[in-house]
py3Dmol code that shows the C-alpha trace and the ligand (Angstrom):
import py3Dmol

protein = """\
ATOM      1  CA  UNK A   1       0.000   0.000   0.000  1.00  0.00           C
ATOM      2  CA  UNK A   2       2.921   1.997   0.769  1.00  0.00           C
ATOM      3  CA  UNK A   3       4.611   1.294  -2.156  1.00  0.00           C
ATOM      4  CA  UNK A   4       1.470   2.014  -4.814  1.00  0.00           C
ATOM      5  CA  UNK A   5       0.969   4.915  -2.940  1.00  0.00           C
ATOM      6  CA  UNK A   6       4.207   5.982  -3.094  1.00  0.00           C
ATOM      7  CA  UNK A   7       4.474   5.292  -6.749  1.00  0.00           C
ATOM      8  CA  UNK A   8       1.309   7.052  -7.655  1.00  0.00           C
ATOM      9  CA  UNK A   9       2.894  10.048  -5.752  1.00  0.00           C
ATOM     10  CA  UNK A  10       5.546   9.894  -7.598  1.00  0.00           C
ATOM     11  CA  UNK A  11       4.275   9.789 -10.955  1.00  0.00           C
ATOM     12  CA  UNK A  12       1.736  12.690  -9.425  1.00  0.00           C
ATOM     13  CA  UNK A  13       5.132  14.720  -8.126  1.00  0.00           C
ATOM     14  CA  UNK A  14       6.676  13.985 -12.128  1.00  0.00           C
ATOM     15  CA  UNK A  15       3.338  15.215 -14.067  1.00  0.00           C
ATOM     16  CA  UNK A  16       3.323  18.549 -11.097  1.00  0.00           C
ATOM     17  CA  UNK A  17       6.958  19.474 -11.684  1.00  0.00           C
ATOM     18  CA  UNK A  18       6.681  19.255 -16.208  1.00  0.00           C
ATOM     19  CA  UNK A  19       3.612  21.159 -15.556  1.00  0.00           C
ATOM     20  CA  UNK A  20       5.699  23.623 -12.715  1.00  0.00           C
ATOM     21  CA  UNK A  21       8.250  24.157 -15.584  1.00  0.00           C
ATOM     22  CA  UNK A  22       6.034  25.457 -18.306  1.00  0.00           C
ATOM     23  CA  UNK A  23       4.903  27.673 -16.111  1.00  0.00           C
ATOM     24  CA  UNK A  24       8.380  28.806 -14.947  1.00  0.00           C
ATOM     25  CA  UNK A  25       9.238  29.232 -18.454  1.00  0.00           C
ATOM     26  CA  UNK A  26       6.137  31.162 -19.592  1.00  0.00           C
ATOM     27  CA  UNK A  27       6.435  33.674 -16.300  1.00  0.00           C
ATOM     28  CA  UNK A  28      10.191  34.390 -17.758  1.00  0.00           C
ATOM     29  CA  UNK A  29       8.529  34.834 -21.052  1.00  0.00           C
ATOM     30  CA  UNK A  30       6.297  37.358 -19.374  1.00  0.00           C
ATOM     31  CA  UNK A  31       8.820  39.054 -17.180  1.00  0.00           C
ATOM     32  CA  UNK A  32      10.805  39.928 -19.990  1.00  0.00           C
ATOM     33  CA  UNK A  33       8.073  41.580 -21.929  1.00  0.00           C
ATOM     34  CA  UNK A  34       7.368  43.285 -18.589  1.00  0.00           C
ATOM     35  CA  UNK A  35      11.221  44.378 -18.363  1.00  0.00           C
ATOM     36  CA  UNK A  36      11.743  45.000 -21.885  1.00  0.00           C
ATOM     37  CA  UNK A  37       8.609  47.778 -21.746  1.00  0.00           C
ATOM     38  CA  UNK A  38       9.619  49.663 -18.362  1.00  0.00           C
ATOM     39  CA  UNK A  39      13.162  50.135 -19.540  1.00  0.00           C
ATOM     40  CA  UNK A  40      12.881  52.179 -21.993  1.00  0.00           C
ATOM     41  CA  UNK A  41      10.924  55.057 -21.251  1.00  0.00           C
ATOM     42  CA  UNK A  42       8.772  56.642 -23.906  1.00  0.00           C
ATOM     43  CA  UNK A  43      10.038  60.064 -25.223  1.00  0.00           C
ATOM     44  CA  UNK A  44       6.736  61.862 -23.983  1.00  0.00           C
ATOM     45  CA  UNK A  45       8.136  60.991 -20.455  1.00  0.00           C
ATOM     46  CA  UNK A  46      11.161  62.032 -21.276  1.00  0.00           C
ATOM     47  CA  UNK A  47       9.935  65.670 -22.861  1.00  0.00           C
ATOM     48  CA  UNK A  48       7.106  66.312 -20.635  1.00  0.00           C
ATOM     49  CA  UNK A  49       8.902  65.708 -17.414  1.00  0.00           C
ATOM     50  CA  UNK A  50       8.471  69.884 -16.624  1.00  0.00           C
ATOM     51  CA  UNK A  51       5.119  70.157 -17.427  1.00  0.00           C
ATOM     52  CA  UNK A  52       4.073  66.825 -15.174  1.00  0.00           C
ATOM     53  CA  UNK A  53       1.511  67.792 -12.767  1.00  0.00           C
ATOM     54  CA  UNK A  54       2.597  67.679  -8.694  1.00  0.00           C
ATOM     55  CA  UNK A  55       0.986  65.879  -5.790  1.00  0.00           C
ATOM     56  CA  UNK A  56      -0.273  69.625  -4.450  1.00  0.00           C
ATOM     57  CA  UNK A  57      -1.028  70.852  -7.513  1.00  0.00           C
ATOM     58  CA  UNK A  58      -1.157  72.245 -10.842  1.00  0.00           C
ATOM     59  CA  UNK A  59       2.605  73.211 -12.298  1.00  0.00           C
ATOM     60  CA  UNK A  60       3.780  76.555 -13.790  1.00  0.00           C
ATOM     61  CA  UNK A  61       3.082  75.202 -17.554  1.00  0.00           C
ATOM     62  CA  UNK A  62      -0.062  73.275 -16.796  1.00  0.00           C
ATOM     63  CA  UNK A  63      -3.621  75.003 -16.736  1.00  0.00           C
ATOM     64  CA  UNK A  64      -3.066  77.237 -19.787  1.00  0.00           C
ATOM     65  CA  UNK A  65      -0.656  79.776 -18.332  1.00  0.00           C
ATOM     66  CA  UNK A  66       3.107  80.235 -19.970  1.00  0.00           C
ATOM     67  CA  UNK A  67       6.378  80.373 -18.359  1.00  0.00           C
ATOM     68  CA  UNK A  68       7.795  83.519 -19.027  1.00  0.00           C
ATOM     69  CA  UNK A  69      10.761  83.387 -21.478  1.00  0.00           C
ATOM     70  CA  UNK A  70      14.137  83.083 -20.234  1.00  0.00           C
ATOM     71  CA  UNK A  71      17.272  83.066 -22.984  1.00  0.00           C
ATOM     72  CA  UNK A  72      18.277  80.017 -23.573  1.00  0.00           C
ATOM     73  CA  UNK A  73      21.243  78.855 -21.682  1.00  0.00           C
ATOM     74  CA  UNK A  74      23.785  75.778 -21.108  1.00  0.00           C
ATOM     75  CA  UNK A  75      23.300  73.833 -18.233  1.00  0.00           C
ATOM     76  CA  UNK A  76      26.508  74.286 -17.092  1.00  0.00           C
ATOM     77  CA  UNK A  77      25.800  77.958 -17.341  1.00  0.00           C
ATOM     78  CA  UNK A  78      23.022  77.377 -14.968  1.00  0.00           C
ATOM     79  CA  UNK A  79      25.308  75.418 -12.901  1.00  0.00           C
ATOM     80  CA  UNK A  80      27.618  78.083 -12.599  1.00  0.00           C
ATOM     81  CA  UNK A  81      25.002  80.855 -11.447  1.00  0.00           C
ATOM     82  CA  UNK A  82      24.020  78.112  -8.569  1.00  0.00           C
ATOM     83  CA  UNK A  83      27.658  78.519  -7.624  1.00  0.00           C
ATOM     84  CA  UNK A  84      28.950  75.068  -5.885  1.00  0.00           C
ATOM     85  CA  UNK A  85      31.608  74.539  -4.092  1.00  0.00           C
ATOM     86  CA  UNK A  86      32.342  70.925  -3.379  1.00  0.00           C
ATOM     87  CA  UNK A  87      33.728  70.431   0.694  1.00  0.00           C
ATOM     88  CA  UNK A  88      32.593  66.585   1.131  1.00  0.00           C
ATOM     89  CA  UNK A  89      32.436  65.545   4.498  1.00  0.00           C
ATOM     90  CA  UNK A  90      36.012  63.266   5.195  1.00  0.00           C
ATOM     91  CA  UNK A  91      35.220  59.917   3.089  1.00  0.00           C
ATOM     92  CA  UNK A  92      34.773  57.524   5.884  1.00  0.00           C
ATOM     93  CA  UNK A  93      35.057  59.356   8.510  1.00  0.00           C
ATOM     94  CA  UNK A  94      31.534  60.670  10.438  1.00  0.00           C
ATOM     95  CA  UNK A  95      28.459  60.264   9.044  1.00  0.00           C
ATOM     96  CA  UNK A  96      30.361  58.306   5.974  1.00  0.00           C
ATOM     97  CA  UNK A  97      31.837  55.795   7.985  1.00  0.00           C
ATOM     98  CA  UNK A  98      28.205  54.487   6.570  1.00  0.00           C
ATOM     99  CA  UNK A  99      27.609  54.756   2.989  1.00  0.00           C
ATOM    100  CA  UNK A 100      24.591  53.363   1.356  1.00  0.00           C
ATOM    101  CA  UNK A 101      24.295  53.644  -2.401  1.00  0.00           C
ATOM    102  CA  UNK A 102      21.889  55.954  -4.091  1.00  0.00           C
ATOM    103  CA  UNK A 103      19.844  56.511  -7.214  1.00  0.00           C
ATOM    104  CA  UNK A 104      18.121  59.575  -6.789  1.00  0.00           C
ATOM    105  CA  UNK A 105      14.613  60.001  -7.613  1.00  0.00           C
ATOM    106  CA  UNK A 106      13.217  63.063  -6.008  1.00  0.00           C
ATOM    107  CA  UNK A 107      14.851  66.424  -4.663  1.00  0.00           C
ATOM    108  CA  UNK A 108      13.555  67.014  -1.237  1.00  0.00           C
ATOM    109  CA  UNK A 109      13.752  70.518   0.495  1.00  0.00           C
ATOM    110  CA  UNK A 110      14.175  71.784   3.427  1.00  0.00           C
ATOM    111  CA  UNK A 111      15.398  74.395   5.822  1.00  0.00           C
ATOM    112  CA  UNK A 112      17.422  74.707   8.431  1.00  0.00           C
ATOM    113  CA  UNK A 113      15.520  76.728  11.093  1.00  0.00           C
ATOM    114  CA  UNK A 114      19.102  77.240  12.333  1.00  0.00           C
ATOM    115  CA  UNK A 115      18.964  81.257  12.648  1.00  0.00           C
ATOM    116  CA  UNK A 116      22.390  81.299  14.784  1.00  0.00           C
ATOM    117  CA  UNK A 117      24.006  84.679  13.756  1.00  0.00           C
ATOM    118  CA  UNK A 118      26.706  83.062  10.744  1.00  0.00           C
ATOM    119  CA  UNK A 119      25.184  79.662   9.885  1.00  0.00           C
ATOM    120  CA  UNK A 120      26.060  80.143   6.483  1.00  0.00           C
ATOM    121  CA  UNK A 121      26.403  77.191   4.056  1.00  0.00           C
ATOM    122  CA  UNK A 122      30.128  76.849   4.760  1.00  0.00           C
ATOM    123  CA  UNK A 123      29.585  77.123   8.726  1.00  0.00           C
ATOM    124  CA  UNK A 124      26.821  73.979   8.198  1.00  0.00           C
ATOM    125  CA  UNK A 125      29.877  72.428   5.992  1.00  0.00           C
ATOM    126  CA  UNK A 126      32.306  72.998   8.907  1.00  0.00           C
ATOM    127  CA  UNK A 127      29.790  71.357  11.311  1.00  0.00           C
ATOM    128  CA  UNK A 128      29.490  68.127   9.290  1.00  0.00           C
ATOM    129  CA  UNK A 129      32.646  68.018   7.971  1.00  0.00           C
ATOM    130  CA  UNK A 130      33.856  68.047  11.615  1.00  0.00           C
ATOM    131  CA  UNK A 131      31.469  65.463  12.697  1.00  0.00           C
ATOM    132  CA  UNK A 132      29.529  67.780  14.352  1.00  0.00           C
ATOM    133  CA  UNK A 133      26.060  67.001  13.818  1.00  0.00           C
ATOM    134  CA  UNK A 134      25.115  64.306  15.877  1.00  0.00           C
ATOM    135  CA  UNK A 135      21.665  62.258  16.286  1.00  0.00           C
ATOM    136  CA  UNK A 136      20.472  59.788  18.277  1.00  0.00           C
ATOM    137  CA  UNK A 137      20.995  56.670  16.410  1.00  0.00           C
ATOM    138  CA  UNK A 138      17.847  53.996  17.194  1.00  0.00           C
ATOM    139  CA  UNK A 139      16.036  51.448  15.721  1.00  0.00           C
ATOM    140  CA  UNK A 140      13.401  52.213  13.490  1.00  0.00           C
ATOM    141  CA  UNK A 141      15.128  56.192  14.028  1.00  0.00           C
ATOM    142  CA  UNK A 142      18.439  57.795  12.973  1.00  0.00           C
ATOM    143  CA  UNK A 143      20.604  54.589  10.984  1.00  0.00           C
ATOM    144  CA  UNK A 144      23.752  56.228  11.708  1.00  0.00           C
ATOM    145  CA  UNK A 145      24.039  58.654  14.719  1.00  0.00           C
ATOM    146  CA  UNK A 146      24.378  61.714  12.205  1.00  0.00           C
ATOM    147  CA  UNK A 147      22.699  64.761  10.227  1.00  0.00           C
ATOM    148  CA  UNK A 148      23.765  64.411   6.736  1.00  0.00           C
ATOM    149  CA  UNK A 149      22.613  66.285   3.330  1.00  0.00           C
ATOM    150  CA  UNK A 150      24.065  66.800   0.271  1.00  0.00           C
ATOM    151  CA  UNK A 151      23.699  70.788  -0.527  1.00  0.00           C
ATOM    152  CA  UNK A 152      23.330  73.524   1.905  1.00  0.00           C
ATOM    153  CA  UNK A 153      22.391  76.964   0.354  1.00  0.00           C
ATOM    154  CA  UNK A 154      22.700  80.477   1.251  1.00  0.00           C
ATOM    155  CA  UNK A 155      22.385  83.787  -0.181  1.00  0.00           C
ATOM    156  CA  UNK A 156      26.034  83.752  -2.259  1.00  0.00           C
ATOM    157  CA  UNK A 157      26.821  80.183  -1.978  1.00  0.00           C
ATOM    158  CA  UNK A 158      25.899  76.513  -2.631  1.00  0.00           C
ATOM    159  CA  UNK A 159      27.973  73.914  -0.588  1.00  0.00           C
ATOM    160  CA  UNK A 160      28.187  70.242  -1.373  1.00  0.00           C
ATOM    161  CA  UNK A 161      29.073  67.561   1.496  1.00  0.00           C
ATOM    162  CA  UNK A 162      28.400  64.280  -0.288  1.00  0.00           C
ATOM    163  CA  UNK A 163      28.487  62.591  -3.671  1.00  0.00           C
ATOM    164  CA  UNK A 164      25.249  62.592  -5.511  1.00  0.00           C
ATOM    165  CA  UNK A 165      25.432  58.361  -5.060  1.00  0.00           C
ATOM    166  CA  UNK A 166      25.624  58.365  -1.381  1.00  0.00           C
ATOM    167  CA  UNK A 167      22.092  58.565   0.528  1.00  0.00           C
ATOM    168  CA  UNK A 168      22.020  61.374   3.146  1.00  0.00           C
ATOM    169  CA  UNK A 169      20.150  61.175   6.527  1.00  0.00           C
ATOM    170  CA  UNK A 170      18.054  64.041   6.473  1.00  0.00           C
ATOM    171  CA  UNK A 171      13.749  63.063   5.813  1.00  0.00           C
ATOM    172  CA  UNK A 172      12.152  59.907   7.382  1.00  0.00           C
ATOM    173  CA  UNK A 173      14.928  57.649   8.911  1.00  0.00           C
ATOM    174  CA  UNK A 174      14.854  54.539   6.789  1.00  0.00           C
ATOM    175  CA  UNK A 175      12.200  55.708   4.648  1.00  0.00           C
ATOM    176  CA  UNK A 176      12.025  56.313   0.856  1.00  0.00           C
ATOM    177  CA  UNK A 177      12.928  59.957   1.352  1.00  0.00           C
ATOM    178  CA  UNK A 178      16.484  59.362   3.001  1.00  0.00           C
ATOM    179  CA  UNK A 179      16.501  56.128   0.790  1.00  0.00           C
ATOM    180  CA  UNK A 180      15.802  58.289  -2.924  1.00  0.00           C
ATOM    181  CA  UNK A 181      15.889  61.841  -2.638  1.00  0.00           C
ATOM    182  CA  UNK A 182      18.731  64.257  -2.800  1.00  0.00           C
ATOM    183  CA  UNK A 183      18.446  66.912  -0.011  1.00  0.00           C
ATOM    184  CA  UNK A 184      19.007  70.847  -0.225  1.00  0.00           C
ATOM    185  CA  UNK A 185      19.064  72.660   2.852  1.00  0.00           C
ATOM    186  CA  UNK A 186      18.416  76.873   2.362  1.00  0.00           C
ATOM    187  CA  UNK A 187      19.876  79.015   5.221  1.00  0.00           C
ATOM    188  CA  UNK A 188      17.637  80.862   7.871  1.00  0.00           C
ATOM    189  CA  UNK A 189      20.578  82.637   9.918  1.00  0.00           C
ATOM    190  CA  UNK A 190      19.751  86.673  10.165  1.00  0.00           C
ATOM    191  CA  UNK A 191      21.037  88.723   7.270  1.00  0.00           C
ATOM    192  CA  UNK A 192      20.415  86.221   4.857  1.00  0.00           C
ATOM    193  CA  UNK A 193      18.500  87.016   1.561  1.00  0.00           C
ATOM    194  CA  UNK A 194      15.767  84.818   1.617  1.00  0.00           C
ATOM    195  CA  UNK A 195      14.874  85.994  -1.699  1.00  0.00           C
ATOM    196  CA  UNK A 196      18.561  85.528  -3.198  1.00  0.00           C
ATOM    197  CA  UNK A 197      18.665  82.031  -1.480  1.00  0.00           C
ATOM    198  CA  UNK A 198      15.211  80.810  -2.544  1.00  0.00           C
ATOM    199  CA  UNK A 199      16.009  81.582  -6.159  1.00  0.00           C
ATOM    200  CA  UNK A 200      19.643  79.939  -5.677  1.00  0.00           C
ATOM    201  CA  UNK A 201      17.950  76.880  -4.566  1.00  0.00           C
ATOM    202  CA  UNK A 202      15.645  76.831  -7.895  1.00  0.00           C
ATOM    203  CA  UNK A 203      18.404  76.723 -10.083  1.00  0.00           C
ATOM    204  CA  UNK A 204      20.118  74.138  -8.229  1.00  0.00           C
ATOM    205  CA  UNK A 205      16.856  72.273  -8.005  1.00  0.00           C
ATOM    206  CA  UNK A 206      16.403  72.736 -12.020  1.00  0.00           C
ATOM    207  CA  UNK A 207      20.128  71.552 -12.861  1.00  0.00           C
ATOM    208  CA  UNK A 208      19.413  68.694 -10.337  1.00  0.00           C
ATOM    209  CA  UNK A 209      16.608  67.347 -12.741  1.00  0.00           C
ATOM    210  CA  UNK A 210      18.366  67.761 -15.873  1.00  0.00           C
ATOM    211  CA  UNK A 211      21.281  66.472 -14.515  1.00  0.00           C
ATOM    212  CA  UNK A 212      19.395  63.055 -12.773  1.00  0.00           C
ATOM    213  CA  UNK A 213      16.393  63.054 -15.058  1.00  0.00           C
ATOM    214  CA  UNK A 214      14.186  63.949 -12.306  1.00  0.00           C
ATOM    215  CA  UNK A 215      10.747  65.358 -13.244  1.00  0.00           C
ATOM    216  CA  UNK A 216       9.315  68.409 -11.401  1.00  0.00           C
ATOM    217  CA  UNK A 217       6.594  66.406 -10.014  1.00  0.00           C
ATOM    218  CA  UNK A 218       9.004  64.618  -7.430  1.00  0.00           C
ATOM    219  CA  UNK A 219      10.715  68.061  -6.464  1.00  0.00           C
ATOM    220  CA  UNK A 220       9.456  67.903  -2.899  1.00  0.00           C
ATOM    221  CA  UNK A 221       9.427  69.760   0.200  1.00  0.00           C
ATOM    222  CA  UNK A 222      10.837  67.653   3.304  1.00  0.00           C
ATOM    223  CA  UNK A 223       6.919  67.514   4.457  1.00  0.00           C
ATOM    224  CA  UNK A 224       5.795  65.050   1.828  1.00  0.00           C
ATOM    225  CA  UNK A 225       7.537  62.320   3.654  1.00  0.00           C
ATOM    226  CA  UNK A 226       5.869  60.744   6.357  1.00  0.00           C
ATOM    227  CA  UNK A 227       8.424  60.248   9.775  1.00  0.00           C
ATOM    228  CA  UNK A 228       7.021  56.580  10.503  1.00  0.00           C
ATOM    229  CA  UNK A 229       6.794  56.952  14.733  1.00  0.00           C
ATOM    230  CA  UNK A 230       6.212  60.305  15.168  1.00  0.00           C
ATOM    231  CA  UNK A 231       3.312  62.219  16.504  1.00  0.00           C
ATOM    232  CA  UNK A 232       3.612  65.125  13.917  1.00  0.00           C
ATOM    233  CA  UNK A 233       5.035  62.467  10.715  1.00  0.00           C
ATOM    234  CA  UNK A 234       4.848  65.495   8.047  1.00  0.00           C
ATOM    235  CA  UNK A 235       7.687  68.195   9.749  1.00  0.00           C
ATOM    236  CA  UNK A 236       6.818  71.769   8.756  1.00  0.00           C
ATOM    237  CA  UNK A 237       9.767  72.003   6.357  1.00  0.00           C
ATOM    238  CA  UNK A 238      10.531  74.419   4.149  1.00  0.00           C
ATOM    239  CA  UNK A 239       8.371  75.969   6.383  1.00  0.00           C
ATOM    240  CA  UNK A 240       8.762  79.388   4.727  1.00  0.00           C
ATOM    241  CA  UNK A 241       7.225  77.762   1.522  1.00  0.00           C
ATOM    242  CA  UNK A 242       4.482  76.038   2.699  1.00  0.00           C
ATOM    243  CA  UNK A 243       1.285  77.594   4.118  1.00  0.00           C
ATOM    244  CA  UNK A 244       0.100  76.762   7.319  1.00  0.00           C
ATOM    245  CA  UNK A 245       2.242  73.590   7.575  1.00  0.00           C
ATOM    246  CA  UNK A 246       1.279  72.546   4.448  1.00  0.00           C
ATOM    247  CA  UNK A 247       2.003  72.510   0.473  1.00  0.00           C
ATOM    248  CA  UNK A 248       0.270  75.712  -1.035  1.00  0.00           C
ATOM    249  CA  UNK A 249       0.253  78.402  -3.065  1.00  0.00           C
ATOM    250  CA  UNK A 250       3.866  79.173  -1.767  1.00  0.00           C
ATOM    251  CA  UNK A 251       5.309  75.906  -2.821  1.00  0.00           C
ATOM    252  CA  UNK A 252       3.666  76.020  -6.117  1.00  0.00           C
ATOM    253  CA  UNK A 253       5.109  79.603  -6.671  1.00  0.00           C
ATOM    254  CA  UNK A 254       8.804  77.812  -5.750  1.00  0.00           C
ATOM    255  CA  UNK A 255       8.104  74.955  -8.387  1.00  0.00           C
ATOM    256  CA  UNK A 256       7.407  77.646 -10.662  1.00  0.00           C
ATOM    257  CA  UNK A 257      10.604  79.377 -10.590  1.00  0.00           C
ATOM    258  CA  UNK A 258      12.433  75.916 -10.683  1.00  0.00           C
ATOM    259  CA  UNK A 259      10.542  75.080 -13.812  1.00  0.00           C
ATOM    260  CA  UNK A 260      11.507  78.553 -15.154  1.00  0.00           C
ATOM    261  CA  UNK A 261      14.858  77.351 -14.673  1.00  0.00           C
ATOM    262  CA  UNK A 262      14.414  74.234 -15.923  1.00  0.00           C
ATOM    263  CA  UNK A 263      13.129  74.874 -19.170  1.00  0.00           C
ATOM    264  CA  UNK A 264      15.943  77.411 -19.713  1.00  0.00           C
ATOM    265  CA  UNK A 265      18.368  74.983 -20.028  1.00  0.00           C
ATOM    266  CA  UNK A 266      16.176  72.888 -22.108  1.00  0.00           C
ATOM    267  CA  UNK A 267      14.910  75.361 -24.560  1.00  0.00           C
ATOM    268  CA  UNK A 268      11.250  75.098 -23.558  1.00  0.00           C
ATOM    269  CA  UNK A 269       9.092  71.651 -22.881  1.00  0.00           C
ATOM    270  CA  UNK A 270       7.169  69.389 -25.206  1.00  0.00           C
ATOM    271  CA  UNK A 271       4.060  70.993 -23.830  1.00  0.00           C
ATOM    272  CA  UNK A 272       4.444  74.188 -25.612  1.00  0.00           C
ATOM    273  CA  UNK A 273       6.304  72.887 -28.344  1.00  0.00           C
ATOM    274  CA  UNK A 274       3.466  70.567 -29.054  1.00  0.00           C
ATOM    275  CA  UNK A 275       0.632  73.324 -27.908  1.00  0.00           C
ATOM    276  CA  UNK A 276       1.833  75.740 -29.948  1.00  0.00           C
ATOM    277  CA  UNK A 277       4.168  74.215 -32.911  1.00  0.00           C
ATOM    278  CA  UNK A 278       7.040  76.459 -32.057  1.00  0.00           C
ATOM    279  CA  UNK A 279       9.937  76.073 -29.522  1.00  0.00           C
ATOM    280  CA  UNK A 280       9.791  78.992 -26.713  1.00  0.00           C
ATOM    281  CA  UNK A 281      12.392  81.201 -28.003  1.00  0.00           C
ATOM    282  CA  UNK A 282      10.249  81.923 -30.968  1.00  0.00           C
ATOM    283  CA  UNK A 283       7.135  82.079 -28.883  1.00  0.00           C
ATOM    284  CA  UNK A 284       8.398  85.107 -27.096  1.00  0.00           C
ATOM    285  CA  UNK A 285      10.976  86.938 -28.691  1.00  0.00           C
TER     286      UNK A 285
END
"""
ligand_1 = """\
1
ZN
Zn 13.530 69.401 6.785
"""
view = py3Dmol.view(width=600, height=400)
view.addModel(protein, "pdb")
view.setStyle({"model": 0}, {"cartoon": {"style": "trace"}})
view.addModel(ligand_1, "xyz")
view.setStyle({"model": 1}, {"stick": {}})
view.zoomTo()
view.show()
């Protein structure tokens, strides 16, 4: 009984694993059709990345109204009038003793609510270049006992501390903001153009998304990502662009002056080439 039993199991067990295997080979069959679609993105992607619409709202080019024109510049020109100086924090040493890899999908900003009388972008670079900025390193909290970002930006100056490849530790702990996004910090301390250092910040912000194919719509303030464990997950920050703690008619004026930016080092976006036939320079000359 044991035996027929055993037989018939195996002869069931032979019929399930040929049947197992044409299935195995038809999901590869199907997960390369899958792959070979999402890795090339289709040129409207591509071309319409400025004139995407945002989580809080409608962008500068959607909803009819124009950008105004800008000449048409080089995006290292662009990268020149953001001004940055590169002072990376010691390579290994502080808050890069720990380095974890990234691919950055969103910008996130913030601010540093650091008014301190000289807490210019280089004093922030002294602070974590010294190993300065500590945090309370917990489970589930900071991963590696430090404050790092990757620009800080004040009225005359941007100031880079880490590689554009390295995450920072700056949003939501282990979350997909510290784990995707590159972070700008904009100066607060007293005598600081807010102005000067809001529109310094754009034209990072713009070069950023040419530079890492990055569409407007995942240029984010620090708010949109949630702090997993906290009473108050969305933090106020840039709270100078946001109204009442929230995303608003400020932010959507900053997105529109980093879309300005951005479509002057790409000679306008598909949306008013296609709406109108023309590219922008012609438009508005
Ligand atoms: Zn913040």
């Amino acid at each position: 009984m044991c035996g027929i039993t055993t037989g018939m199991g195996n002869l069931y067990e032979f019929r399930m694993s040929k049947w197992l295997e044409k299935l195995a080979v038809f999901s590869i069959f199907v997960g390369l059709l899958a792959l070979a679609s999402c890795s090339s993105p289709s040129d409207s992607y591509r071309t319409d990345r400025a004139g995407a619409r945002s989580d809080y709202g409608a962008t500068a080019s959607s909803g009819g109204e124009v950008v105004p024109a800008v000449p048409s510049k080089s995006p290292s020109a662009l990268y020149g009038e953001a001004n940055v100086k590169k002072s990376y924090i010691p390579n290994g040493r502080h808050a890069r003793k720990y380095k974890r890899y990234l691919d950055p999908k969103y910008i996130t900003i913030h601010s540093t609510q650091n008014f301190a009388s000289g807490a210019d972008a280089w004093r922030h670079a002294q602070a974590l270049n010294n190993g300065k900025l500590r945090a309370y390193k917990s489970r589930g909290g900071n991963r590696i006992g430090y404050l790092t970002w990757h620009f800080t930006v004040d009225q005359s100056v941007v100031v880079q501390h880490l590689p554009t490849n390295e995450q920072g530790e700056h949003a939501d702990f282990d979350g997909p903001g510290n784990n995707t996004s590159l972070a700008l910090e904009m100066c607060e301390h007293r005598g600081n153009s807010r102005s000067a250092t809001i529109e310094r910040t754009a034209k990072l912000t713009a070069w950023l998304m040419y530079k890492h194919d990055i569409p407007l719509r995942n240029v984010v303030p620090h708010y949109h990502w949630r702090r997993e464990g906290l009473s108050n997950p969305h933090k106020n920050c840039p709270h100078y662009l946001l109204d009442n703690g929230r995303p608003g008619a400020k932010w959507q004026w900053f997105l529109s002056r980093v879309n300005k930016h951005y479509k002057s080092i790409t000679n306008g976006s598909s949306t008013l080439v296609s709406a109108g036939g023309m590219p922008d320079s012609r438009m508005f000359c």
